[in-house]
Each structure stands twice: as structure tokens, then as C-alpha cells.
C-alpha positions, 0 to 999 in steps of 0.5 A: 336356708334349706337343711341337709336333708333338703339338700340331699332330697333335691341334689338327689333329683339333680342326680337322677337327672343327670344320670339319665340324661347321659345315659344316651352317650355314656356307658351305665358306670360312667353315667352312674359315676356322674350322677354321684359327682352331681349329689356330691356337688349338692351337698358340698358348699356346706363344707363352711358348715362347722357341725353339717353331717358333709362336713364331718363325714369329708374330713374323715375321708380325706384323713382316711385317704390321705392315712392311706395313700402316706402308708402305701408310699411309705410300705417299703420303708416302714415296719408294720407298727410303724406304718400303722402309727404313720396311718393314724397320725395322718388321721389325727392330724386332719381331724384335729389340727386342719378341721379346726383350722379350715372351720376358725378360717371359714364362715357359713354362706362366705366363699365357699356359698358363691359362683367363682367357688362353684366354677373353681371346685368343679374345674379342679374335680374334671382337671384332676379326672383328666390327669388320672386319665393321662397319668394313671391309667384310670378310664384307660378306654377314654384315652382317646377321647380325653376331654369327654368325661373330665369335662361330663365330670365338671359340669355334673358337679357344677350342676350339683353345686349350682342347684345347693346355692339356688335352693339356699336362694329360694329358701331366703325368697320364701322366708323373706331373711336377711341372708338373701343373696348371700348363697349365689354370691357372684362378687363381693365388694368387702372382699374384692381381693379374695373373690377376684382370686378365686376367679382367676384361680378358676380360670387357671383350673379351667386352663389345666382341664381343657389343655395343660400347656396352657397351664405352663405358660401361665405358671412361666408369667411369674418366676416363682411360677417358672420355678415350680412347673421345672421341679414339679411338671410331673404333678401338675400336668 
């Protein structure tokens, strides 16, 4: 498999291409934007990757936004020391306790080196620029225009992701190993059920980016589903 600095090299390419490619349509920020999400997209199914500089350098983002975001909603409520306990612990926690679990429960080129993961991970990343846009305000002269920049942002990190997994590919053809076919793994028969998850979790993640209320009528199939979508509408919508 190609090493991180192959990566980055390649996905760095890929990025270039796609900002420029939107260029033509987009303003210079929002191209700019799309260009990260495709390196980004380039790096990441390394995440199952225990000791990868991704892997390190994502989980402390996200114990420094989720620090973050438990602080500012908790401001009013807490004295400045305690704040910055709750801030800390927060890290701690995602350092310490959910890294370890995510790298006991994940394996090198498993699910997270194959195309449903890909289609999953890049729906999410344009649902969730799409409700930023309806709910928060952000990109607030796309409004009418919602689709388009979720959807430039689903296939930016698609394209990223996609061009990860093929290298993996080209570097196993190239040095003839036994892990071919193991980063583009369309299924897995060993692990039908989890692969046919992940599939139909891409199609409701889709569902959520290209209309919303299809994810209600989705949610409305089940009774725990019905349950969820009438305490919980506001968040996922």
C-alpha cells in the first residue's frame, strides 16, 4: 500500500484538480473549500490506520471541537474552572477512552478501506453542510440554491476517497501482495451483514442530502424510527 506521504502527494493533485475544475462555477472560497474536502477525503480511510499521523492529528481535532462545543454550551452554567475541567475532560476522553476503542474495533484496509464506506462517509459530509446551510445559517448566499454546494461537497470527498483506495489498489498490482483487492472492497461475503449496513446506511445518508423528508419516512418504517424523528426532528433534519 502506498505510505502517507504518497498519499498526501497524489490526494494533494486530486485537490488541485477539483479546485480548479470549480473555479468556473464557484466562487474562489467555495472552490478553495472543496479542494480541502478532496485532500482530506484522501487521507482519511487511513483512520483504521493505529499509529497513521491522520489518525493521531483526527482524534485530536475532534477532542478539541467536541472540548469546545460541551464548553460553550455549558458557559452559562459553569464557573471558569470548571469549565475548563469539563473542556479537558472532554479531550481526555476521546484520547483515551474512544481511540482506543475505535483502533480495538477496526482493522487495517477492513471497512473502512472499501466503496459503501466511501458512498457513507461522503453523503454525511454534504448532509451535514446542508443542514449548516438550512439550520445555521452558514453559506447563507447559497440558500436558494441548497443542493449545490452539499452535493460539490459529497463528490469532492468522494473523489478524494476514491483516488486513497485506487492507489492502494495500484500499489498491490505494482508489488504483486496478498492484500489486493482489499482497499476497493465493493462487499464481503465473511461480513455480509455489516457491509449490507453500510450500504443501506448510504442510501439513507443520501436520502438526508438530496431531501430530508425522505428521511422521515424512512425513520416512520420502524417504531423506535418514529419514536426518534418526534423527540429528536430539530437535530436530524
Amino acid at each position: 500500500m502506498a505510505n502517507f506521504t504518497t498519499h498526501s502527494i497524489i490526494g494533494a493533485s486530486a485537490a488541485v484538480a477539483v479546485s480548479y475544475h470549480y473555479m468556473a462555477t464557484e466562487a474562489f472560497l467555495p472552490a478553495l473549500s472543496l479542494g480541502l474536502l478532496t485532500y482530506i477525503g484522501s487521507i482519511f480511510p487511513d483512520v483504521d490506520s493505529k499509529n497513521a499521523i491522520f489518525t493521531r492529528i483526527l482524534f485530536r481535532f475532534i477532542g478539541v471541537s467536541l472540548g469546545l462545543f460541551f464548553s460553550f454550551l455549558s458557559y452559562n452554567l459553569l464557573t471558569p474552572t470548571q469549565t475548563f475541567i469539563l473542556f479537558f475532560g472532554v479531550f481526555g476522553f476521546v484520547l483515551f477512552i474512544l481511540k482506543p476503542l475505535f483502533n480495538q474495533h477496526t482493522k487495517h484496509r477492513g471497512a473502512w478501506h472499501s466503496f459503501p464506506m466511501a458512498l457513507l462517509s461522503s453523503f454525511l459530509i454534504g448532509g451535514t453542510i446542508k443542514w449548516a446551510v438550512l439550520h445555521l445559517g452558514l453559506f447563507h448566499e447559497m440558500v436558494a440554491f441548497p443542493l449545490t454546494i452539499p452535493l460539490s461537497a459529497a463528490f469532492a470527498f468522494f473523489t478524494g476517497y476514491l483516488v486513497h483506495l485506487l492507489l492502494d489498489e495500484l500499489y498491490s498490482i505494482m508489488k504483486i501482495k496478498l492484500s489486493l483487492g482489499t482497499a476497493l472492497t465493493l462487499f464481503d461475503p465473511k461480513q455480509a451483514s455489516l457491509y449490507a449496513g453500510l450500504y443501506i446506511a448510504a442510501l439513507i445518508a443520501f436520502f438526508w442530502l438530496w431531501e430530508p423528508s425522505y428521511t422521515e419516512n424512512i425513520l416512520m418504517l420502524t417504531s423506535w424510527g418514529k419514536w426518534i424523528w418526534v423527540h429528536y426532528e430539530q437535530w436530524i433534519i
